[in-house]
N, C-alpha and C positions, 0 to 999 in steps of 0.2 A: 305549706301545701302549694301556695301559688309556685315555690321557686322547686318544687319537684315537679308540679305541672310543665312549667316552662323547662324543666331538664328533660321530661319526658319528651317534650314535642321536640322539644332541640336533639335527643338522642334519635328519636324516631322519622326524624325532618326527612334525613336521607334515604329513610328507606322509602316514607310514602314518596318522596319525590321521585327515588327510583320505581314504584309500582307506577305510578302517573305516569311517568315518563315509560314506560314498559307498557302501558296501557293506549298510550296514546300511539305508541310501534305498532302494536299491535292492529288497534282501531285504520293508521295509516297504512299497516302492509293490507290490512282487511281491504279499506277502501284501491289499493292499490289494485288486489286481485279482481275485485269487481271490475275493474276498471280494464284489465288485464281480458278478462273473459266476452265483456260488451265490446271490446274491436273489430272480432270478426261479426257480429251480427248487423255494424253498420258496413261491413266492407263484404262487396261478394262472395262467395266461394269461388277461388285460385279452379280449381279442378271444372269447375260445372263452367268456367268461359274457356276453357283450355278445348273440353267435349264439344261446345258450340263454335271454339273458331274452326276444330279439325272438319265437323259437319259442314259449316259456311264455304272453306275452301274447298272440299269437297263437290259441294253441288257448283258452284261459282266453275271447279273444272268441267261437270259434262253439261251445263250450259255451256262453256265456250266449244266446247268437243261436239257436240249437236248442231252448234251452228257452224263449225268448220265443217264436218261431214253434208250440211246442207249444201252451204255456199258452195264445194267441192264435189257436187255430184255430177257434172258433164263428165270428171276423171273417174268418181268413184266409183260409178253406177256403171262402167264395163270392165272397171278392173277389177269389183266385188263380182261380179255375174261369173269373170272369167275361172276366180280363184273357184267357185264354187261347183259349175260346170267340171273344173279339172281334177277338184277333188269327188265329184261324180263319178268319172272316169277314171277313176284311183284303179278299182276293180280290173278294168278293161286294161290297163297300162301294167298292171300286175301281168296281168296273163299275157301277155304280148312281150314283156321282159322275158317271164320263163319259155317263150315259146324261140328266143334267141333273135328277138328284132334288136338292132340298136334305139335305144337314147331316142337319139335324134330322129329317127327313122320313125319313132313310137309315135313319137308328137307330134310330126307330120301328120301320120295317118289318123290320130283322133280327131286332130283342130278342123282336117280334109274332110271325115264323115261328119262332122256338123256342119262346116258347111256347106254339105253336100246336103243335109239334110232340109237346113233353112233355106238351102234354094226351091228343094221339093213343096215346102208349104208354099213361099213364095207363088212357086209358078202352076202349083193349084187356085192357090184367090186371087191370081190375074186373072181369068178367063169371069167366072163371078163375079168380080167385085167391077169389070170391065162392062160385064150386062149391068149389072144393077144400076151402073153411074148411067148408061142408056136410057133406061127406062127409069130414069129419076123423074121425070113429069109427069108421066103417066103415075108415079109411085105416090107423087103428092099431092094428084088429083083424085085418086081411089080412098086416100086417108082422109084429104078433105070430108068426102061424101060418106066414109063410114064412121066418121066422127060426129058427123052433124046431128044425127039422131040420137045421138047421146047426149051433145052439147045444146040440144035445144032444151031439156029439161032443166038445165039450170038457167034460169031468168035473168039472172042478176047478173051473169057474165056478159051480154049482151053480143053473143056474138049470132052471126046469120052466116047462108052460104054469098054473101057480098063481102064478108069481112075475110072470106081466101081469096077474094078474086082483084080486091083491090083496096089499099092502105100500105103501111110501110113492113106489112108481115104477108101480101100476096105473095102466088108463087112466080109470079112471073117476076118480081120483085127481086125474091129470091135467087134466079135462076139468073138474073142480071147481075145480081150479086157473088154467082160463083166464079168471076176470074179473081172477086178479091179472097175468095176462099182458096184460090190455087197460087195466089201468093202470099200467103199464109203461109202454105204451107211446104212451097217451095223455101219458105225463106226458114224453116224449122228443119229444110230437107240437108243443109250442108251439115251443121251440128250431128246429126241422126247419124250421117256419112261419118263423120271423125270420131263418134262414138261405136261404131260398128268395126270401124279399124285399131280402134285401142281395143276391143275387144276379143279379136282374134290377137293382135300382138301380144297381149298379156297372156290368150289361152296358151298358146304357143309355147312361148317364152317360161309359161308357170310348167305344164308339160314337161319340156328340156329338164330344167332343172329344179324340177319336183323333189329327187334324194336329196341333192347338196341344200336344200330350204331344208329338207328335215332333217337330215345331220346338223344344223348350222343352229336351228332352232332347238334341238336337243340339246348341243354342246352350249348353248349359253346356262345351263345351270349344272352348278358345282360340286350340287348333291349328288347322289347315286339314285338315291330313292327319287328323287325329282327327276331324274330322266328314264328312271324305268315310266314313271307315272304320265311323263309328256309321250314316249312312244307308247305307250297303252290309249290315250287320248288320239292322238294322230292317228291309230289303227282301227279305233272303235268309230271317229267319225267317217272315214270312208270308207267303211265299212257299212253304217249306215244309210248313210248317203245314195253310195251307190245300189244298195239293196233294198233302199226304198223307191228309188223314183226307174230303178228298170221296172219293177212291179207293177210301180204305178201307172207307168208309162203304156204300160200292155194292158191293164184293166182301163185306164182312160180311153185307150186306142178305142178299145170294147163301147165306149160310153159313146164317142165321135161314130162310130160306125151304125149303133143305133140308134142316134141321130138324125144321120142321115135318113134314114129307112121312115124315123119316124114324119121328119119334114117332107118326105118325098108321098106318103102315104096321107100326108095331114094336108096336102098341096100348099106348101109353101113353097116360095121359089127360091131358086138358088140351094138345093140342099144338103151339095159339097161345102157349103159356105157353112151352113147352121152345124155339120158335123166338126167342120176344124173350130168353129167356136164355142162348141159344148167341149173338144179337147184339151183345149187351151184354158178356158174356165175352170175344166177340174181339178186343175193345180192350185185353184184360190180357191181355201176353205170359205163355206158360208158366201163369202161376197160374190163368188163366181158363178156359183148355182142360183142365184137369187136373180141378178143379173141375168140371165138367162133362161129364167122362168116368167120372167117379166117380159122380155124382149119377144119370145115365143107368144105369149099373152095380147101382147100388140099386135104383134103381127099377124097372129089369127084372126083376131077382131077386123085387121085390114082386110084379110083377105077371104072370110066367110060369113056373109051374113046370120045366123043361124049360131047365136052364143055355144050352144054345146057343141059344137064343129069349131066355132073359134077360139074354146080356152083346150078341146082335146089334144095339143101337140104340146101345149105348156102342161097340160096334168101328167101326162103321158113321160115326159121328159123329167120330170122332177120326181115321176114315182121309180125311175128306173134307175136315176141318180142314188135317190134314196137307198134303194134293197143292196145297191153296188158298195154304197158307203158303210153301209149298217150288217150287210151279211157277209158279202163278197171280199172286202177289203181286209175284215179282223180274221177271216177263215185263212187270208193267203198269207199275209200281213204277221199277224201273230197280234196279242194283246199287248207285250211290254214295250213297244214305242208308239203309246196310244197320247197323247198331246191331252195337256188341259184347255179345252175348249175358248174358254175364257183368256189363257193364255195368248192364243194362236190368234182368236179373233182382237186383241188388244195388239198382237203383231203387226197383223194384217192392217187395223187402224193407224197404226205409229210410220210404218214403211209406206203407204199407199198417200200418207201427206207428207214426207219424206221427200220420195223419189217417185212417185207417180206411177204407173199402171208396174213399170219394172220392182218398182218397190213391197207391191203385193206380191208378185209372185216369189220375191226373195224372202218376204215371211217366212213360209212354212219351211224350207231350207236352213235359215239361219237361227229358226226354233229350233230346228231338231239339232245343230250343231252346240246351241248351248245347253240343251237338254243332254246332250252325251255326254258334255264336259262336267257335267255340275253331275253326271250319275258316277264318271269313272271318278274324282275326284272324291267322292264320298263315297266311295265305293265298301268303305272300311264299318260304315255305319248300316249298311245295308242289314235289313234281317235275314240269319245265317239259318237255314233249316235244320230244324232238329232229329240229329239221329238216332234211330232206336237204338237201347243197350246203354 
């Protein structure tokens, strides 16, 4: 019995060795695969740092692109206004080609009526702006005295009518102080001057050779369908463009002139003044008109004792604004280049700390050029009306 037991285990030896040994393969490929499957969950996901470094360098570029367009705005800020103005003028330079002007001839005569134009504002708010500095004491002595009875009612400010007449905020103080206010701004006036002249050189210049920019800009892509699609872009913006702000330009005229009638009837002074600046204003959505309801508001209080005579040029002005913006503008205008408000005014925010007073009024301009781009561009996804049948 013992030596069949012991033949048995001896016969048997190798198999159980081989199932152990087969077991213990198994057990280590087992452990193997665990082992196999727990690497990626100590090690990141390859894919989800690949998505965050393309995002990282991404933003890392229009932070540097932001601050190059800052730091570069003495350049940019009249050779963006020129490109835009020219592409305004797209329209005008169309019809001026077919009509068999030259080229060069064309550009002359556009870059010529603007600034034939800006001499006209110009030498409108000389005569104005020339009384007003006149009568700057007299201006600061009637505000003093129509303020005072408002500023007495708050106690805690502690201010009296001695606190204009003498400390480091009198006017005479003031008025002492305005030769360092005129070199100020003499000394901001050479800049202005070399920025006014890249400004016509680029209008110029962009003008001349307007086509060969858009041949040139065309031919850089290889596709077909990408250069029907860049010249359906290029046609759709000045197209806009300039269909938007002739419009505009003639319902604002409309806003500037009753303006005037209303300053001149409200007795404000100067009231060629307060019309070119309700003109100028209506090109700044929201900021402009606000501005300008305010400054009307002031200036009534300055100059009529009697509140309801002093805010009627500001009510008056902002109701007309109003009906022109809200009735007059979508009637002329049309509904489908209506702007998202939220949009425009996030513009208007982003350009106006940008590049400063020129930076708001390039807002609403370089909205509507991205908005053309991003409609002709998707143009494929638009919804197609359904025909009957």
């Amino acid at each position: 019995m013992e030596t069949d037991r012991n033949a048995g285990i001896q016969s048997g030896g190798p198999e159980l060795c081989d199932g152990n040994s087969g077991g213990r393969q198994n057990m280590s490929q087992g452990y193997g695969n665990d082992a196999t499957t727990s690497e990626p969950a100590d090690n990141p996901p390859t894919g989800q740092l690949r998505i965050a470094a393309e995002w990282a360098t991404i933003g890392i570029f229009l932070i540097l692109a932001l601050a190059g367009v800052y730091m570069m705005s003495i350049i940019l800020i009249p050779v963006t206004l020129a490109v835009v103005v020219g592409m305004i003028l797209g329209l005008a330079a169309e019809k001026l080609s077919k009509l068999g002007v030259p080229r060069v001839l064309n550009a002359v005569l556009l870059s010529s009526a603007v600034a034939f134009a800006i001499f006209l504002v110009i030498n409108a708010l000389a005569g104005p702006l020339a009384k007003l500095a006149q009568e700057a004491p007299d201006f600061f002595q009637r505000t003093a005295d129509r303020l005072m009875p408002y500023l007495d009612r708050f106690k805690w400010l502690h201010i009296s009518p001695e606190t204009f007449q003498s400390g480091p905020m009198s006017i005479t103080t003031l008025l002492e102080n305005s030769g360092n206010v005129l070199h100020v701004v003499s000394s901001n006036l050479t800049p202005a001057i070399v920025q006014i002249l890249i400004f016509f050189a680029a209008l110029l210049l962009f003008l001349v050779s307007r086509l060969s920019l858009r041949k040139t800009i065309i031919m850089t892509f290889s596709n077909r369908a990408a250069r029907l699609t860049t010249i359906r872009i290029i046609y759709a913006v000045e197209q806009v463009l300039g269909f938007y702000f002739a419009t505009a330009s003639l319902i604002y005229a409309g806003i500037g002139v009753a303006m005037t009638i209303i300053a001149y009837v409200g007795g404000l002074s100067v009231p060629v003044l307060w019309g070119v600046f309700a003109f100028v204003a209506s090109f700044i959505p929201f900021l402009g008109v606000t501005t300008m309801t305010i400054a009307l508001a002031i200036a009534g209080i300055i100059t009529h004792s009697d509140i309801v005579f002093a805010l009627a040029p500001a009510i008056a002005f902002f109701a007309v604004h109003l009906a022109v913006e809200n009735l007059v503008f979508p009637a002329v205008m049309g509904r489908q280049w209506e702007l998202n408000p939220f949009v425009v005014f996030f513009a208007i925010i982003f350009w106006t700390w940008m590049w400063g007073a020129v930076g708001a009024m390039l807002a609403l301009p370089l909205s509507l050029i991205v908005m053309t781009v991003i409609d002709e561009l998707f143009i494929e996804e638009k919804a197609q009306p359904q025909l009957p049948g």
